[in-house]
Residue frames relative to the residue before (quaternion, step in Angstrom):
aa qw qx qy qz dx dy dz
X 1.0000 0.0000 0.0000 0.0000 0.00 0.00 0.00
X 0.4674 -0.6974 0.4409 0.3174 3.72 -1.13 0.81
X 0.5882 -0.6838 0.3071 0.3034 3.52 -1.03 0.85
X 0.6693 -0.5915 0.2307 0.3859 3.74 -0.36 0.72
X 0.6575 0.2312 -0.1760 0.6952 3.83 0.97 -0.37
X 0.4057 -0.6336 0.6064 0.2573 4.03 -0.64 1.02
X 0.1772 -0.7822 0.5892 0.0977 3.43 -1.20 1.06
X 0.6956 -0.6173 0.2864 0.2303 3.35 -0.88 0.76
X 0.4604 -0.5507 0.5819 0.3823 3.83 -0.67 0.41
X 0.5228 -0.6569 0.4192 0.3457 3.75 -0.69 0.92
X 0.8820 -0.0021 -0.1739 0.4380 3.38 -0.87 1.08
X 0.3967 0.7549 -0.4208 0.3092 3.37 1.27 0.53
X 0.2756 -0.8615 0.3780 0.1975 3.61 -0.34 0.69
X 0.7407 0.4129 -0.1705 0.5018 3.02 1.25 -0.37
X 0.6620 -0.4834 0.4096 0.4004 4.13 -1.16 0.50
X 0.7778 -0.2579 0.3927 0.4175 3.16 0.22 -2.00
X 0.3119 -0.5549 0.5224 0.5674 3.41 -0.88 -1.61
X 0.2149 -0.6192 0.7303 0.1922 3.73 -1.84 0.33
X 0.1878 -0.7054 0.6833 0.0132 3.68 -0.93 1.38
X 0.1825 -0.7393 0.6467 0.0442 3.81 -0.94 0.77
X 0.1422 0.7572 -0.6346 -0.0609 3.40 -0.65 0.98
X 0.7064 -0.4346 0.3377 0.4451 3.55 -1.91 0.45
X 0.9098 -0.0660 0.1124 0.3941 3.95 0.59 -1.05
X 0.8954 -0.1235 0.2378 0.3555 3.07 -1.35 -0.39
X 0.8680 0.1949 -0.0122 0.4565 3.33 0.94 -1.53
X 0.3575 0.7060 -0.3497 0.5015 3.14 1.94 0.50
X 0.6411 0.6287 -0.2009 0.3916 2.78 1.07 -1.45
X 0.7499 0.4705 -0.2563 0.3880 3.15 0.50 -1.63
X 0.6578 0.4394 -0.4079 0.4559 3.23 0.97 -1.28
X 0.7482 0.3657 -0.4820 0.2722 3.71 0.44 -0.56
X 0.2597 0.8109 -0.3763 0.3651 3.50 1.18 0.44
X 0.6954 0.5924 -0.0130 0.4067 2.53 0.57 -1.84
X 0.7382 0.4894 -0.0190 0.4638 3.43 0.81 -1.52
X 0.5388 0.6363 -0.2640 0.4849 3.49 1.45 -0.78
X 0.6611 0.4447 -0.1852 0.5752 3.29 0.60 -2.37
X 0.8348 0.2205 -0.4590 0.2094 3.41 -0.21 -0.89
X 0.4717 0.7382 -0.4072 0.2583 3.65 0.95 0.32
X 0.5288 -0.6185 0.1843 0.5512 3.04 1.88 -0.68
X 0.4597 0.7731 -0.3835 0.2097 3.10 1.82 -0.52
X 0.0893 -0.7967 0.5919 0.0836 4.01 -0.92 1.05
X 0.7277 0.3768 -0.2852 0.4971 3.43 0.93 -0.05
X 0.5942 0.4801 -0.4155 0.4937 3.80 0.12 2.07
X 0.5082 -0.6830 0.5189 -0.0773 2.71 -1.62 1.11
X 0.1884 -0.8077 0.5465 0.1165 3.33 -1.18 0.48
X 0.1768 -0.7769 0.6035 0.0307 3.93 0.18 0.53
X 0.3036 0.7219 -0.5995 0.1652 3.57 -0.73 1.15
X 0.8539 -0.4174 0.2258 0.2135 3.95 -0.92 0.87
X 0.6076 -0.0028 0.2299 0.7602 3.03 1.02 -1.79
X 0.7017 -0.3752 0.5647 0.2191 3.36 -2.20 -0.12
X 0.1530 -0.7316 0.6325 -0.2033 3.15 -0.26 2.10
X 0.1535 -0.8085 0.5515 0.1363 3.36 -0.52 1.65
X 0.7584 0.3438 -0.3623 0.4188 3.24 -1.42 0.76
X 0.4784 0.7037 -0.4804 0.2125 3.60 1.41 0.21
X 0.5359 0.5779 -0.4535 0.4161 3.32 1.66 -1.00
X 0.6740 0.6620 -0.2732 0.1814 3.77 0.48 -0.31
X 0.5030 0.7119 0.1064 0.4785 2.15 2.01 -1.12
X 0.5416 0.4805 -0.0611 0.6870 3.17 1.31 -1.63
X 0.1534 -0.6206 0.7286 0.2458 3.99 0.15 -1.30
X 0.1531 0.6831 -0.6796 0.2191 3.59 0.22 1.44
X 0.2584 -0.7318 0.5680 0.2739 3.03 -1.52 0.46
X 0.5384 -0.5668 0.2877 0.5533 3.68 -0.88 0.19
X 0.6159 -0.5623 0.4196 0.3583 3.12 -1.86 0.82
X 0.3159 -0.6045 0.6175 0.3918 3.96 -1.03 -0.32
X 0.1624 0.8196 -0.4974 0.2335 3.83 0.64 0.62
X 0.4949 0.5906 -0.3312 0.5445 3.31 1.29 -2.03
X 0.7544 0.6398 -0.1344 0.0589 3.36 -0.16 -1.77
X 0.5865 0.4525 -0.1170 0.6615 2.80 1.73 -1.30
X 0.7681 0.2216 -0.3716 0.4720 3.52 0.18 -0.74
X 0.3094 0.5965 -0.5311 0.5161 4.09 0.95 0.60
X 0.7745 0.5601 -0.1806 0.2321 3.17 0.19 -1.44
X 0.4700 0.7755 -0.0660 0.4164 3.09 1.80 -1.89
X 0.8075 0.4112 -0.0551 0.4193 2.66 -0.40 -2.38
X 0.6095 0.5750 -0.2412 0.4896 3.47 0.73 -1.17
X 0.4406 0.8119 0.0942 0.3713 2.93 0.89 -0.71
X 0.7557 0.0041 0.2139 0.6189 2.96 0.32 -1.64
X 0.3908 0.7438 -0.2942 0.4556 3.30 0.98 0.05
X 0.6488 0.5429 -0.1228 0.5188 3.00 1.01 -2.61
X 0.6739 0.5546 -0.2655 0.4095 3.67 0.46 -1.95
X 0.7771 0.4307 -0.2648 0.3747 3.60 0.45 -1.01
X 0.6460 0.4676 -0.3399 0.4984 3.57 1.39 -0.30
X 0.6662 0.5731 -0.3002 0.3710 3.20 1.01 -0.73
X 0.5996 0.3988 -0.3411 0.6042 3.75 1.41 -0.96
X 0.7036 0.3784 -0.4457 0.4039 3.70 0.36 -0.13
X 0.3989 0.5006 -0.4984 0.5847 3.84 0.96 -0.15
X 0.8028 0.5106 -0.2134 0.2219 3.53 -0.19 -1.46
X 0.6301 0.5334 -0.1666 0.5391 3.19 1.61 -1.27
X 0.7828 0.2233 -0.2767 0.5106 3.88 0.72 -1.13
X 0.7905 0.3121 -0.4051 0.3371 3.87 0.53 -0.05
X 0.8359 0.3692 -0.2255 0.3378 3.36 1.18 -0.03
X 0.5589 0.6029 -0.1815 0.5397 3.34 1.41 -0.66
X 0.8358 -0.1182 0.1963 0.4990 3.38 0.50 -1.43
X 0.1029 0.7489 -0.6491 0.0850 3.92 1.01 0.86
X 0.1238 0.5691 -0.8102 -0.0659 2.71 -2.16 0.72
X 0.3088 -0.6580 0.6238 0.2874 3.02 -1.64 0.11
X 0.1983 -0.6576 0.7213 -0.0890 2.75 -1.48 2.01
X 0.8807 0.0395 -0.0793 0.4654 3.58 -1.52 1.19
X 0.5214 -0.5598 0.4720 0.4382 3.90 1.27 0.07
X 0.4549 0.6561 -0.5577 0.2272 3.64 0.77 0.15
X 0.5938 -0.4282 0.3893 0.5590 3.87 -1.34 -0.41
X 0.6179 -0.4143 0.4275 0.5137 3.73 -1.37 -0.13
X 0.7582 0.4325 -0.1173 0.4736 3.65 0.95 -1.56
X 0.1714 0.7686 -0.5980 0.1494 3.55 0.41 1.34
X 0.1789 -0.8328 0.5209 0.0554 3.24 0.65 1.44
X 0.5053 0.6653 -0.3514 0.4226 4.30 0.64 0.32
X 0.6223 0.3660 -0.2596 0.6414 3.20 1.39 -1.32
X 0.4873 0.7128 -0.3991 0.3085 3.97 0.84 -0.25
X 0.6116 0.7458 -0.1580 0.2116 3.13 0.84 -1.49
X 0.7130 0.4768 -0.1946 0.4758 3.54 0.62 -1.31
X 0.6435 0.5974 -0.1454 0.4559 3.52 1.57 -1.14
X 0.5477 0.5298 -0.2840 0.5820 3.76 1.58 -1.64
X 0.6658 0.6087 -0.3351 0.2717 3.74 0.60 -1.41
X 0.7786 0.4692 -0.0649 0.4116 3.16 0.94 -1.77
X 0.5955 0.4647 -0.3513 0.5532 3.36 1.04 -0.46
X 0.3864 0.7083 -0.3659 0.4638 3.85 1.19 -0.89
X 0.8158 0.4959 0.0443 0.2942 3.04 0.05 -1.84
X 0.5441 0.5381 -0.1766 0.6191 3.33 1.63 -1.37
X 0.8263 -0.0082 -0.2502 0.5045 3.76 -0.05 -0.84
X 0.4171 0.6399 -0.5701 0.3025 3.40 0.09 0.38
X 0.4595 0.5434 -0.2662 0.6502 3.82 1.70 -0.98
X 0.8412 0.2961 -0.2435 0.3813 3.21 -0.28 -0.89
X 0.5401 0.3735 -0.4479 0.6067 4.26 0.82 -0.51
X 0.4820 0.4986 -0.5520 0.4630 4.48 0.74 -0.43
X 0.8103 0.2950 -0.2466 0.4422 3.72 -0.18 -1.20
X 0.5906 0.4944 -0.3967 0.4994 4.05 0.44 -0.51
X 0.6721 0.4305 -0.3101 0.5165 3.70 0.42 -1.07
X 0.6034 0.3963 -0.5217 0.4547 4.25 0.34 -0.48
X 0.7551 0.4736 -0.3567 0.2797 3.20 0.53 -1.51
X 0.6061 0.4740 -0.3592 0.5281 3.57 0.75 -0.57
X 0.7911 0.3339 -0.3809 0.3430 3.79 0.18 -0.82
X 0.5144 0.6821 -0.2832 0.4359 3.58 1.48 -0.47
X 0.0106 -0.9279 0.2565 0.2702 3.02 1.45 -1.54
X 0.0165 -0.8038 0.4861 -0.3425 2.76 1.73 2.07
X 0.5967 -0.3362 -0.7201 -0.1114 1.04 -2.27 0.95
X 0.0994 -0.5943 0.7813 0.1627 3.47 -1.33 0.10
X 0.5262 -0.5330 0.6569 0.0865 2.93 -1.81 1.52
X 0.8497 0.1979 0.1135 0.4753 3.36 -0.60 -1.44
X 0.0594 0.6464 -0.7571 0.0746 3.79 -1.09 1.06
X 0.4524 -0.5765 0.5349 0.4206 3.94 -0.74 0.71
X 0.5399 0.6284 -0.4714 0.3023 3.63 0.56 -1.07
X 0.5793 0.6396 -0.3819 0.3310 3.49 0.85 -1.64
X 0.7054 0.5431 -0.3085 0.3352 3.66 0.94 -1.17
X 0.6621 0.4142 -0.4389 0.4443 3.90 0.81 -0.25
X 0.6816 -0.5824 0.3873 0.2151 3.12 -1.26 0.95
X 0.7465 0.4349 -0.1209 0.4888 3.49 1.31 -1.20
X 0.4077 0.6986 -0.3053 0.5026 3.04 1.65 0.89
X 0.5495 0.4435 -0.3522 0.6143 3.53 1.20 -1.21
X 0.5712 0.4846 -0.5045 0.4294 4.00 -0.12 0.40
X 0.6516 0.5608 -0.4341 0.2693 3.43 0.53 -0.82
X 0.6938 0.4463 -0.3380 0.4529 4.01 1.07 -0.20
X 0.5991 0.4434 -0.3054 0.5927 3.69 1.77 -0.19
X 0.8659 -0.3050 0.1396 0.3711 3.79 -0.26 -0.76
X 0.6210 0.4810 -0.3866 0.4833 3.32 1.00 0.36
X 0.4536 -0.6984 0.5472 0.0842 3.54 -1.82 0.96
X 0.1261 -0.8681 0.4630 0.1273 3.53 -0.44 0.92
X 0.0272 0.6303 -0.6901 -0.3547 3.97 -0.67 -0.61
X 0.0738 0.6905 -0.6965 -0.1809 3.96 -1.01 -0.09
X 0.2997 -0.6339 0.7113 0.0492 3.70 -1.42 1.28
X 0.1386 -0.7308 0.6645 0.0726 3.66 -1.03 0.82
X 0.6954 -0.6094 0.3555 0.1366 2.61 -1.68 1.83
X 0.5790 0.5796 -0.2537 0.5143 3.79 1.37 -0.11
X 0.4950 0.6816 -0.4242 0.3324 3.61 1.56 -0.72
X 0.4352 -0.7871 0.2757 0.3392 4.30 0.08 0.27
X 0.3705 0.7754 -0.0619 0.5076 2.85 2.56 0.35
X 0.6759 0.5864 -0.2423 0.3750 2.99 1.37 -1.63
X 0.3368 0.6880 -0.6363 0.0910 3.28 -1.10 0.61
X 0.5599 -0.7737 0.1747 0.2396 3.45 -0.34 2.33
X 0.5182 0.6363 -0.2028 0.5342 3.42 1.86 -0.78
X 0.7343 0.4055 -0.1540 0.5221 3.64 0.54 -1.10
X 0.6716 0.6201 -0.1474 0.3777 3.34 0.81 -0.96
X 0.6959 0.4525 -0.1804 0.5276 3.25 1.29 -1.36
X 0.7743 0.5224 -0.2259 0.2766 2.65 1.16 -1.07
X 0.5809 0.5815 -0.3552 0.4452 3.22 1.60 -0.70
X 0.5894 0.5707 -0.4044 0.4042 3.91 1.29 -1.12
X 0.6403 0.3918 -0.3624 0.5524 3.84 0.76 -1.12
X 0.6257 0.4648 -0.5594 0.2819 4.10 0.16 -0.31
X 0.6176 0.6732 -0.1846 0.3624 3.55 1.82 -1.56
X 0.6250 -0.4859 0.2456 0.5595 3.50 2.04 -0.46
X 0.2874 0.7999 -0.5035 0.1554 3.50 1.34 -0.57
X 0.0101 0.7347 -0.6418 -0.2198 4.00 -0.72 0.24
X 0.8162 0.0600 -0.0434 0.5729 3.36 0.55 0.37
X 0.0343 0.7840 -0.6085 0.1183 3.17 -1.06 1.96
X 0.2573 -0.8419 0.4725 -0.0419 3.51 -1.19 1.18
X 0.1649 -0.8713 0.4330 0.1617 3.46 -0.53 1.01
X 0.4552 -0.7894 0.3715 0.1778 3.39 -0.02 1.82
X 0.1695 -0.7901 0.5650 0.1669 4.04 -0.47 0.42
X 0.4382 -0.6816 0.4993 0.3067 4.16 -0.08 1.06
């Protein structure tokens, strides 16, 4: 996993590039154009949910689902087992002549706990896979950035990507549509 504050290409002085496109479908296409260059080390930054960007990008699916699969399941197991554990071994009684293991009256309890950490490995797994919080992003420093959560579209390419080269790079974002490209300083 990458380290929580992006370190620098040795003696490099600068972050990266920031590419500004007009929209939605600029974007993608400059997506599109990026990945297929080879670049693996960049981002897009856009307002709202653009569908078909993960595609675009060439993301792969997250393993998020997985974990909180995993969890719940999980927790689920735990909650039957401390009830199993709690009425036939710890503390059995007999109630109504039923068995100790009335695994029916279990349910509602296996469910909720299920549920409970499954939510919670959901939020713990973003934060870790997201690798929030992060304080400080160099990006934060360009002005034409504070747009990216109101109306403007970004691609940024980091200066670590084995691709980068600020000449080539710009140039390929402003060929992809880029109206406006910025070399970020770390």
């Amino acid at each position: 996993m990458p380290p929580l504050v992006p370190k620098l290409p040795e003696g490099s002085p600068y972050f990266g590039l920031l590419a500004e496109f007009k929209g939605p479908g600029p974007l993608l296409h400059g997506c599109e154009q990026v990945r297929d260059a080879g670049y693996t080390k960049w981002d897009a930054h856009s307002p709202f949910p653009v569908h078909g960007l993960d595609r675009a990008m060439g993301m792969r699916p997250s393993v998020l689902p997985w974990i909180v699969l995993i969890l719940g399941l999980g927790g689920a197991v735990g909650a039957m087992f401390l009830q199993w554990w709690v009425a036939t071994t710890a503390y059995p009684l007999v109630i109504s002549g039923k068995p100790f293991f009335s695994w029916q009256a279990f349910v509602p309890v296996t469910f909720e706990v299920g549920v409970l950490i499954a939510a919670i490995g959901a939020v713990f797994g973003m934060l870790i896979l997201n690798r929030l919080p992060m304080h400080f992003h160099p990006l934060f420093a360009s002005q034409r950035f504070e747009r990216a959560t109101d109306d403007a579209f970004f691609i940024s390419v980091e200066s670590w990507d084995p691709r980068f080269d600020p000449q080539a790079t710009a140039q390929l974002l402003e060929q992809a549509g880029a109206t406006h490209v910025e070399l970020i300083e770390a």
